[in-house]
C-alpha positions as CSV (number, residue, x, y, z in Angstrom):
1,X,-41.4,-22.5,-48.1
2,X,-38.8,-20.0,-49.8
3,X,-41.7,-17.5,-49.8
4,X,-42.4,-17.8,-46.1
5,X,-38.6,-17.5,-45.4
6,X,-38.9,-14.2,-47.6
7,X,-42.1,-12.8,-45.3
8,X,-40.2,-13.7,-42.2
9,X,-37.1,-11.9,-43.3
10,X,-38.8,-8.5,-44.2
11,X,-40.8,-8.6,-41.3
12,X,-37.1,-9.0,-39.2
13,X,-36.1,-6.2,-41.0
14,X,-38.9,-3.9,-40.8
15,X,-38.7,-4.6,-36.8
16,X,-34.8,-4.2,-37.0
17,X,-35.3,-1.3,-38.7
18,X,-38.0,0.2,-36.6
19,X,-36.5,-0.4,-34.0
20,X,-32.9,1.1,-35.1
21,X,-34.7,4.4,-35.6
22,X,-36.6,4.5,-32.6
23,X,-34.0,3.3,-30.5
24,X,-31.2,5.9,-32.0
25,X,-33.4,8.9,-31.5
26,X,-34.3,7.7,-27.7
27,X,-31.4,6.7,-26.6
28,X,-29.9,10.8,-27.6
29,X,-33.2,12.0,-26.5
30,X,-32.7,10.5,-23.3
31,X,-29.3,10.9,-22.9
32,X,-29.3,14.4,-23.6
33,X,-32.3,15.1,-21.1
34,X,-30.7,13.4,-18.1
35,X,-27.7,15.0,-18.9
36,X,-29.5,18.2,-18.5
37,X,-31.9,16.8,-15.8
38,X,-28.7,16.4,-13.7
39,X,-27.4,20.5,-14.8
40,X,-30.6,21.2,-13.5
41,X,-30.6,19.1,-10.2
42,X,-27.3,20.3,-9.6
43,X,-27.8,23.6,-10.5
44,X,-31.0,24.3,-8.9
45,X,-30.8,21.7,-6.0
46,X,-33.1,18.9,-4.3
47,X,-35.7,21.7,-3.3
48,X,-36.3,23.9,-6.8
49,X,-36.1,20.7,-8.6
50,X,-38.4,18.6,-6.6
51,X,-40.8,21.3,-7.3
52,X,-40.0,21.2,-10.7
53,X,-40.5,17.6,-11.3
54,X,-43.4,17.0,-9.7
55,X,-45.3,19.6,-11.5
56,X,-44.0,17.9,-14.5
57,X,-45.3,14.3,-12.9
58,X,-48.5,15.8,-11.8
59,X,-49.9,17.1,-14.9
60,X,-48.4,14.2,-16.9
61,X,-51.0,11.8,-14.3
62,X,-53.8,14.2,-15.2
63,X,-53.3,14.2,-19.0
64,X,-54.1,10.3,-19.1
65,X,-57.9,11.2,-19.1
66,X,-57.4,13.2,-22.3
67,X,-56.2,10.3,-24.0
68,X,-58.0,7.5,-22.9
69,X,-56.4,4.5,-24.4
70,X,-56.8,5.8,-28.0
71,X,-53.1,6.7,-29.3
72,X,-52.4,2.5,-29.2
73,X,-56.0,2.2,-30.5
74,X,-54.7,4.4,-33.3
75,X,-51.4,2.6,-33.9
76,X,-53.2,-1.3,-34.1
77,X,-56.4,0.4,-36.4
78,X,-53.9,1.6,-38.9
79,X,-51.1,-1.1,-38.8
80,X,-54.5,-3.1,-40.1
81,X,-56.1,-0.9,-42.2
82,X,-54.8,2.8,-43.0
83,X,-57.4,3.6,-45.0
84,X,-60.3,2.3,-43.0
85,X,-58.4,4.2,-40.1
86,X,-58.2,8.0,-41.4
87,X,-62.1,9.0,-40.1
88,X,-60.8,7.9,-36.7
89,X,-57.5,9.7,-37.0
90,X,-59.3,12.7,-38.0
91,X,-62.1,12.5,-35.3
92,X,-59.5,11.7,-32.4
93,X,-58.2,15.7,-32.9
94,X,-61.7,16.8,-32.4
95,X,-61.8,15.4,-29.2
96,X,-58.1,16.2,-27.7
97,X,-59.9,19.2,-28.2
98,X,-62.7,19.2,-25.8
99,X,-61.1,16.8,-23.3
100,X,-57.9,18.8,-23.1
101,X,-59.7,22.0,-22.4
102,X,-61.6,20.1,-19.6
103,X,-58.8,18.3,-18.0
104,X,-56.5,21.2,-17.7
105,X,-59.0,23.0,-15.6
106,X,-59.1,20.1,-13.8
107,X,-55.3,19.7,-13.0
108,X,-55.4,23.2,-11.7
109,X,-58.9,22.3,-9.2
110,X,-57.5,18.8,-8.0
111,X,-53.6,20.8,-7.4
112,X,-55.8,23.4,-4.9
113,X,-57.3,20.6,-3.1
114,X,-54.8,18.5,-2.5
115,X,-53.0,21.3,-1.0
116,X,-49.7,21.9,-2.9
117,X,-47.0,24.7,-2.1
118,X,-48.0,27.7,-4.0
119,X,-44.7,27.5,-5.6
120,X,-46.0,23.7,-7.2
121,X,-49.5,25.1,-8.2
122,X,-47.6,28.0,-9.9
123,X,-45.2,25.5,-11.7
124,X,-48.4,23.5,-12.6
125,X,-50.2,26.3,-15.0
126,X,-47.4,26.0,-17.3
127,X,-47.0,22.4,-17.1
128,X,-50.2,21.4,-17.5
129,X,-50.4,23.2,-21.1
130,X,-47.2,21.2,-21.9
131,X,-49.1,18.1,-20.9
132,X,-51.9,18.7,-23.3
133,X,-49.9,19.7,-26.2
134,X,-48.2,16.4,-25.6
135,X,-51.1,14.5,-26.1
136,X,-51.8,15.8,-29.6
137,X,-48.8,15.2,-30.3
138,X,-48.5,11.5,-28.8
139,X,-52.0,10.9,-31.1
140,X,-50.3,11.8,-34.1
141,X,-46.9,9.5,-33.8
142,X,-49.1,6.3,-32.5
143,X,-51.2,7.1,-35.5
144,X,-48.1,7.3,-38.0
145,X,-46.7,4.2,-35.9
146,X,-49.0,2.0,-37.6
147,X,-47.7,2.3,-41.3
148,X,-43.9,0.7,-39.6
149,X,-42.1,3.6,-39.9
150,X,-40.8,5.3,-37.0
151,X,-38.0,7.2,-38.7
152,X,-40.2,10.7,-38.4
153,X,-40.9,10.1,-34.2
154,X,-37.3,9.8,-34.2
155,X,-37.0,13.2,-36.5
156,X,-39.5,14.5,-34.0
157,X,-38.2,13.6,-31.3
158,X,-34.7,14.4,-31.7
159,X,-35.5,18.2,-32.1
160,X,-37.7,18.8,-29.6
161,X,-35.0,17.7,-26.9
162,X,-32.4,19.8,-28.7
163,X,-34.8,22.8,-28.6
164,X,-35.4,22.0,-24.9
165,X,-31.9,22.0,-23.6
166,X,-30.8,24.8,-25.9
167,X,-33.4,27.3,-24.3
168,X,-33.0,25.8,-21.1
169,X,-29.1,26.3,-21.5
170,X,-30.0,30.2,-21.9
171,X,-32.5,30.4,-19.1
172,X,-29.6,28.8,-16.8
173,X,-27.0,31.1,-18.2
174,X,-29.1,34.4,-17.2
175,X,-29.3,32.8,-13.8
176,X,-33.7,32.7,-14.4
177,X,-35.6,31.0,-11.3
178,X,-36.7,27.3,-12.0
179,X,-40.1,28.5,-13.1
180,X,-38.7,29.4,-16.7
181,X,-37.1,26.1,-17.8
182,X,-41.1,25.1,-18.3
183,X,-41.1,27.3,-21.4
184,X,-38.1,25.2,-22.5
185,X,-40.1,22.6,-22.0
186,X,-42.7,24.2,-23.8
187,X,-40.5,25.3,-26.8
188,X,-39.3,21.7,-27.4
189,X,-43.1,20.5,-27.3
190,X,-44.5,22.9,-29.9
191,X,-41.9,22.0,-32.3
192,X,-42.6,17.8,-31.6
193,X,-46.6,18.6,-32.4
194,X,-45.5,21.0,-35.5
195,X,-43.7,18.2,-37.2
196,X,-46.0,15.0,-36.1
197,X,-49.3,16.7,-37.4
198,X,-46.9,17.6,-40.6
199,X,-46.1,14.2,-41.0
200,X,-49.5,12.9,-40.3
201,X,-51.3,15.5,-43.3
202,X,-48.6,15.4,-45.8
203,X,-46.8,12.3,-45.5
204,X,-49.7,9.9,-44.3
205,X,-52.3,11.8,-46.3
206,X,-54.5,12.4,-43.5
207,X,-56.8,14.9,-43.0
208,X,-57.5,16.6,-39.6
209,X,-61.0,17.9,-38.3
210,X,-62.4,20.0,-35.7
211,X,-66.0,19.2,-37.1
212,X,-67.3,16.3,-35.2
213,X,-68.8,12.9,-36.7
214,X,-70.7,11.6,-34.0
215,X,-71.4,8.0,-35.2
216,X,-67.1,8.1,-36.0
217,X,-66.8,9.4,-32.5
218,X,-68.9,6.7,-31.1
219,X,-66.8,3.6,-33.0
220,X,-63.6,5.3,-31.5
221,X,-64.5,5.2,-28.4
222,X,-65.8,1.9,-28.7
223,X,-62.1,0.8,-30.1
224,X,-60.3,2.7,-27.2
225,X,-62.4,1.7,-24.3
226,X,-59.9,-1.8,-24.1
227,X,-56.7,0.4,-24.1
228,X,-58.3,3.3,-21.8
229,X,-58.1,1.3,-18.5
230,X,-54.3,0.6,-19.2
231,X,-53.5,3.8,-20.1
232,X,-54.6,5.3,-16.9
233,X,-53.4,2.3,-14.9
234,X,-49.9,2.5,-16.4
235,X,-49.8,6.5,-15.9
236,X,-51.1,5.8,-12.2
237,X,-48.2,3.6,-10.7
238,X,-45.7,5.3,-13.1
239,X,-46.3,9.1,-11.6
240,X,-48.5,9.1,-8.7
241,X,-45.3,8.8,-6.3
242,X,-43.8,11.7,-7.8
243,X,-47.3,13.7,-6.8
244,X,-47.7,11.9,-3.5
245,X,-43.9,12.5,-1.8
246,X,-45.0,16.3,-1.5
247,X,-48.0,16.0,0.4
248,X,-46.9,12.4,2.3
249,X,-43.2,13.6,2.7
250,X,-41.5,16.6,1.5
251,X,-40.2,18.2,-1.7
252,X,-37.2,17.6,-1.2
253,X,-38.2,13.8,-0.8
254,X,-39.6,14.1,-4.2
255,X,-36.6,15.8,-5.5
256,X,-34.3,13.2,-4.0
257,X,-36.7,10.3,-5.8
258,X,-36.8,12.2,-8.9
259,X,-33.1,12.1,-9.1
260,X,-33.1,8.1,-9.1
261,X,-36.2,7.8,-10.6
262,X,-35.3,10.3,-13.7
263,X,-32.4,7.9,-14.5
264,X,-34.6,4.4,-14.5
265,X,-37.1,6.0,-16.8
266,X,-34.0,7.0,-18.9
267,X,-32.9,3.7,-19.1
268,X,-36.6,2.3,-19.7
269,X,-36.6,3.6,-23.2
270,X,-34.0,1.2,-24.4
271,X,-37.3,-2.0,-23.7
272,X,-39.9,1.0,-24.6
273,X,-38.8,1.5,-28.1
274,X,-38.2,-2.1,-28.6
275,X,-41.7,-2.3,-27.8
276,X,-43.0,0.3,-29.8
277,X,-41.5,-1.6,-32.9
278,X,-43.0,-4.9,-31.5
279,X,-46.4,-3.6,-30.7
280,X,-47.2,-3.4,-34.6
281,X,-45.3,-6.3,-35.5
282,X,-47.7,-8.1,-33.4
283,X,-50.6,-6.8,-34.4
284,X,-50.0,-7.7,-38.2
285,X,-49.1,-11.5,-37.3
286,X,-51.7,-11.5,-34.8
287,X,-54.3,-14.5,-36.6
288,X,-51.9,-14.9,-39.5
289,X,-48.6,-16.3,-38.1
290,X,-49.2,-16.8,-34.3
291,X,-45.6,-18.8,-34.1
292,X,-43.8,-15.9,-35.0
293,X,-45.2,-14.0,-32.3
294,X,-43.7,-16.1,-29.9
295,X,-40.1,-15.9,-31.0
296,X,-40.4,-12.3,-31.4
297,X,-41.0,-11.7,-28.3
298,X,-39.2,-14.6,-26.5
299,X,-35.8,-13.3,-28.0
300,X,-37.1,-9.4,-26.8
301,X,-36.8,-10.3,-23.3
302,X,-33.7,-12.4,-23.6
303,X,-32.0,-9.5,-25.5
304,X,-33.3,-7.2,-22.6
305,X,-32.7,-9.5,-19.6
306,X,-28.5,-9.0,-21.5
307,X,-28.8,-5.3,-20.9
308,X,-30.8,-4.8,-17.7
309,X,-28.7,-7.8,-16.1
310,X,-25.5,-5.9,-15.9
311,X,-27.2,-2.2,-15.1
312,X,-28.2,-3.5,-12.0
313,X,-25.3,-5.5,-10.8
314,X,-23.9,-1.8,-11.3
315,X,-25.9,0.2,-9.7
316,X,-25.5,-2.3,-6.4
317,X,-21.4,-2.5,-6.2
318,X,-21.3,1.5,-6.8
319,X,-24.9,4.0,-6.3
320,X,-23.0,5.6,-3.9
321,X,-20.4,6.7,-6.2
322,X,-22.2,7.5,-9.0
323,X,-24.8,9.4,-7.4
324,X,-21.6,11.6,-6.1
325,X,-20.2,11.7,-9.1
326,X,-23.3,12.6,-11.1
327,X,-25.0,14.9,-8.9
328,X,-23.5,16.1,-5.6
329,X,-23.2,15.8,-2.0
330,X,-27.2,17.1,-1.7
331,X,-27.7,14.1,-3.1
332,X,-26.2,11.3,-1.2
333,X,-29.8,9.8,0.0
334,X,-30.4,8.9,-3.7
335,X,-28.1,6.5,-3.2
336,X,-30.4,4.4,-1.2
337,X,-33.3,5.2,-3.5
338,X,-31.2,3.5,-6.1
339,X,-30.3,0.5,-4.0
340,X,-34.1,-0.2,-3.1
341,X,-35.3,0.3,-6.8
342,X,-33.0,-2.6,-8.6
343,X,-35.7,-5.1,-9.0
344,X,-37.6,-2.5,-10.5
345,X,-35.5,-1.5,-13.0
346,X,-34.5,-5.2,-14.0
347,X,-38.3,-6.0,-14.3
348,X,-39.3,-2.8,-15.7
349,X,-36.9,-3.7,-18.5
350,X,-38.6,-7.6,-19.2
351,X,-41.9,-6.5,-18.5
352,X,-42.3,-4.5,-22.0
353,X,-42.6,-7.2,-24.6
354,X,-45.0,-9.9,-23.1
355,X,-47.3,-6.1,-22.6
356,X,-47.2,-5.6,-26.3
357,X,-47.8,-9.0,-27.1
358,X,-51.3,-8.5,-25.1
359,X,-52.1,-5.6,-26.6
360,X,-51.3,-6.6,-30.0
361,X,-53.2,-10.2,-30.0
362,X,-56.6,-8.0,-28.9
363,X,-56.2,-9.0,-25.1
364,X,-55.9,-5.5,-23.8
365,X,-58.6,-6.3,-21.2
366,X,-55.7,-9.1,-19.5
367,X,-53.4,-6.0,-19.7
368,X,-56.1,-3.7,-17.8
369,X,-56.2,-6.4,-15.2
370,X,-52.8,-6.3,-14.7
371,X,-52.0,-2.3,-14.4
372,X,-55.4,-2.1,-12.4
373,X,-53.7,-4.3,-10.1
374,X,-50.3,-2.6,-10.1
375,X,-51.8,0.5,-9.9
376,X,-53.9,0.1,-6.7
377,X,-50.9,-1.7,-5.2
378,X,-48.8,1.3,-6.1
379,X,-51.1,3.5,-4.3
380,X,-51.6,1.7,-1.0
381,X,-47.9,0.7,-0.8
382,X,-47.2,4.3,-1.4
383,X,-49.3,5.8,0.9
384,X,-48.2,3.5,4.1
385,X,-44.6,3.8,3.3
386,X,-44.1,7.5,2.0
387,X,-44.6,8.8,5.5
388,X,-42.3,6.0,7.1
389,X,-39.0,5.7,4.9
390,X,-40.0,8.8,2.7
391,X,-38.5,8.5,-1.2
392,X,-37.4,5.0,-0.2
393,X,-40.8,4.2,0.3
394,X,-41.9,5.0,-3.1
395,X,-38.7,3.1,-4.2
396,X,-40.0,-0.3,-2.9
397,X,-43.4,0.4,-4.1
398,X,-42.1,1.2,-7.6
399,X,-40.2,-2.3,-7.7
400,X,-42.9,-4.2,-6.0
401,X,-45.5,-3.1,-8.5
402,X,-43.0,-3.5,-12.2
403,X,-42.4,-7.0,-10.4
404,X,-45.8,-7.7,-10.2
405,X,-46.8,-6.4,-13.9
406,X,-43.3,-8.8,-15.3
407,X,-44.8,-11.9,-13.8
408,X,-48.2,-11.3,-14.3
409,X,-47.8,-10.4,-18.0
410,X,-45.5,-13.9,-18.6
411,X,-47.7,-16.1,-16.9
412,X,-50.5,-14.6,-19.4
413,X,-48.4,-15.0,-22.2
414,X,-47.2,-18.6,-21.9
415,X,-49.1,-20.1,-24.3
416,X,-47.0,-18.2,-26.6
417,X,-43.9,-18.7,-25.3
418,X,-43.7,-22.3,-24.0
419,X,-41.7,-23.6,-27.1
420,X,-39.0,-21.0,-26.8
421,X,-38.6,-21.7,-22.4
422,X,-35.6,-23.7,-23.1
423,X,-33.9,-21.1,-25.5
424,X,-34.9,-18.7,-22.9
425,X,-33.5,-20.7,-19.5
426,X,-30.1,-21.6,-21.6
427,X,-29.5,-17.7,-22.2
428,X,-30.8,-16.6,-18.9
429,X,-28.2,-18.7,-17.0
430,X,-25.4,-17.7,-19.6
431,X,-26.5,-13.9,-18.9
432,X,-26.5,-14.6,-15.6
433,X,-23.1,-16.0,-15.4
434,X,-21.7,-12.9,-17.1
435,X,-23.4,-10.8,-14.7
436,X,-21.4,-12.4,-11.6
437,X,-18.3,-12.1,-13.9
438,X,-18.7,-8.5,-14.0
439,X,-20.1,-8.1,-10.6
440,X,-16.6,-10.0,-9.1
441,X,-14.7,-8.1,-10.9
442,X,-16.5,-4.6,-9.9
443,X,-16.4,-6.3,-6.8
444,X,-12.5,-6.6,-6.8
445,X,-11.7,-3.3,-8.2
446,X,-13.5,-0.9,-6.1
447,X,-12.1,-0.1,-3.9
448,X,-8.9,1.1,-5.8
449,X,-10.2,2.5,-9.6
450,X,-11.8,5.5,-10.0
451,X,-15.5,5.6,-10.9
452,X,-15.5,6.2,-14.3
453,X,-12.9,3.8,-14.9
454,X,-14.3,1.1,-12.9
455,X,-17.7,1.5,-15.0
456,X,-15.9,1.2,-18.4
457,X,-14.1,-1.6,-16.7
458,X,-17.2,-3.6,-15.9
459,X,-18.4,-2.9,-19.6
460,X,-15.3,-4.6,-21.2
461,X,-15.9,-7.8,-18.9
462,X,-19.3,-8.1,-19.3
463,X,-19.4,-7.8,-23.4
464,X,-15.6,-10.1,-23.8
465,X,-17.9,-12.8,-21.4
466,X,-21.1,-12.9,-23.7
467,X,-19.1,-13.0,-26.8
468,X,-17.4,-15.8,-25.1
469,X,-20.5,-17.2,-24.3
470,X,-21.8,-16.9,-27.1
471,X,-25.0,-14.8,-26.0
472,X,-24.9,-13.1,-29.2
473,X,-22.3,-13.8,-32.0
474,X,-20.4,-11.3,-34.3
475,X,-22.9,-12.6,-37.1
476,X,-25.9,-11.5,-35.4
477,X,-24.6,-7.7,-34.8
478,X,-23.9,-7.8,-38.8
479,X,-27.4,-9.0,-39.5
480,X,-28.5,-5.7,-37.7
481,X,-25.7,-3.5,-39.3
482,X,-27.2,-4.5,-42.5
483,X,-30.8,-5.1,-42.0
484,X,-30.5,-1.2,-41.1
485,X,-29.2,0.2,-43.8
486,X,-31.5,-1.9,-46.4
């Protein structure tokens, strides 16, 4: 019994941990690239930047079919087995190879016949090298994800972002059309691939190959083809709006979308890199302690139901002012944008850990079911509403669909967490109860207190009512304090 209370505690830790890394590194990563998403936005307006981002969106759909669902093949083969795993690490290089090389040409052929601006098809040559370089580099941190460390994505991370805005900086300081911030782009990519494939020979002890092993191929493939439908499901509904609003609306729809949408996916790595220390977790318990699966992940959406409650309950009292204060006048439609895509941030947020249970209990076929479906009701809902209500269009199709996946996924995953429903209901209507707290106040207040102040306002009621609560206790943020520095 001691011994099992031993197992359970390192595998808390190593999550903790995991998750502490990941999460640090994200949360700079993204805050420093909205930060300089909104330079940009501001800088360059709705119309350059709309341009911008959807090249950026366009080729980041594309480069889905050179992955095909084997980076998370990767990270579950070598959470299991590293060393049974390094001929399919090896092979998976060989054929980023030949895929990249053919999807790239076709980005550029399906951008001519869909009939983008010049302008967009120009912005798409350079993007669409960034999008394949990513890929390599996604395939080595999903492979490196699977020995539960993630300090070195974080290391990767972290520079590539701080090489990105520091060119981009000096392209906006010499006054350089929107073209050039891709080779910032660019610059912050080739250091991220430098450093994974450098943690993936030297620290991992893998070797790379552009030789190919057929029959290793062929198991790979074989491994992958579960993961591949989600993968392109997932990158559907996530970025076709983004390519749809300039040929259904307008760029400067898409730039107005892009300016709400840029800060949900911002927020969305707070649940994403919870998930990515999850994901492996669950794959390790996965036949071995099938209980602990369930608290894991019960507790992940209660802990992310604590954030995403209060984000929302935000962004309705005051959109309008923060989308003022953040971008500029330009801007004021976003507003809307924002109003119509609450439910889908609050169920983007809950939706992450039930998805990596599925994944990492071998039921990535129940997860294909469920983006297949979001995916085609992205599209449809996308393409009857864009022309209509323009970006808000895509806003109701983007909560629509991560409402969808959210109930879907829990529904699939009950089995798992039906002891933990009353733990769950008990801090759901605490969290809730906070939420109005805050919401009455921001309510209140308003009208009177400035923005900025109103926000840290709303903070300061919503954490004192938790506490009071007792949501989460001062002995549970000192387990993570030092779970992290063990």
């Amino acid at each position: 019994m001691r011994l099992v209370k031993q197992v359970r505690m390192i595998q808390n830790i190593g999550v903790v941990k995991n998750s502490f890394y990941i999460l640090l590194s994200a949360v700079f990563q993204k805050v420093l690239t909205l930060i300089y998403f909104i330079i940009v936005a501001r800088y360059y307006g709705p119309q350059d930047q709309g341009l911008y981002s959807a090249a950026l969106s366009f080729t980041t759909l594309m480069s889905v079919f050179i992955d095909l669902g084997i980076s998370s093949a990767l990270t579950r083969e070598t959470a299991r087995d590293p060393k049974a795993a390094a001929p399919l690490v090896s092979q998976c290089f060989f054929l980023r190879i030949a895929t990249g090389a053919l999807v790239y040409g076709s980005m550029l052929a399906v951008a001519y016949l869909l009939g983008y601006p010049k302008a967009l098809v120009t912005l798409i040559y350079v993007a669409g090298i960034i999008a394949v370089l990513d890929t390599f580099t996604v395939a080595g941190w999903f492979s490196v994800r699977g020995f539960q460390n993630l300090i070195y994505e974080a290391r990767g991370g972290f520079a590539a972002v701080a090489v990105m805005v520091a060119v981009g900086a000096l392209i906006m300081v010499v006054d350089l059309p929107i073209f050039y911030l891709l080779f910032a782009t660019l610059a912050g990519s080739v250091i991220n691939l430098s450093y994974s494939l450098t943690v993936l020979t030297r620290r991992c002890g893998y070797r790379l190959t552009v030789i190919p092993d057929w029959a290793v191929m062929k198991k790979l493939l074989l491994i992958s083809a579960p993961f591949a439908g989600a993968a392109i499901f997932s990158r559907l509904y996530t970025f076709i709006d983004m390519s749809l609003l300039p040929i259904l609306a307008s760029v400067q729809a898409a730039g107005l979308y892009a300016a709400a949408v840029k800060v949900m996916l911002a927020m969305n790595i707070i649940p994403a890199s919870l998930s990515s220390s999850l994901y492996p977790a669950f794959s390790a318990l996965h036949k071995k302690n099938e209980g602990r699966i369930g608290y894991l992940c019960a507790r992940g959406i209660v802990y992310l139901a604590l954030l995403a409650l209060p984000v929302c309950m935000g962004l309705f009292f005051l959109s309008d002012r923060i989308v003022l204060l953040v971008y500029s006048e330009s801007y004021v439609p976003t507003a809307r944008v924002f109003d119509v895509l609450i439910p889908g941030i609050f169920f983007g947020f809950l939706m992450f850990p039930p998805g990596a249970l599925l994944s990492g209990t071998n039921r990535q076929g129940v997860n294909t079911a469920i983006y297949g479906i979001a995916a085609l009701l992205n599209i449809i809902i996308n393409i009857v509403l864009i022309p209509l209500y323009q970006e808000r269009g895509a806003a109701i199709a983007a909560s629509v669909t991560y409402t969808w996946i959210f109930l879907a996924s829990i529904i699939m995953v009950n089995a798992h967490l039906k002891p933990h429903w009353k733990y769950m209901g008990i801090m759901a209507a605490k969290a809730i109860f906070a939420t109005a707290i805050m919401g009455g106040v921001l309510y209140l207040l308003r009208s009177d207190v400035p923005t900025l102040l109103l926000i840290a306002i709303g903070i300061i009621v919503y954490g004192i009512t938790i506490f009071a609560l007792r949501i989460i206790s001062l002995a549970e943020i000192s387990d993570i304090v030092v779970s992290k520095r063990q």
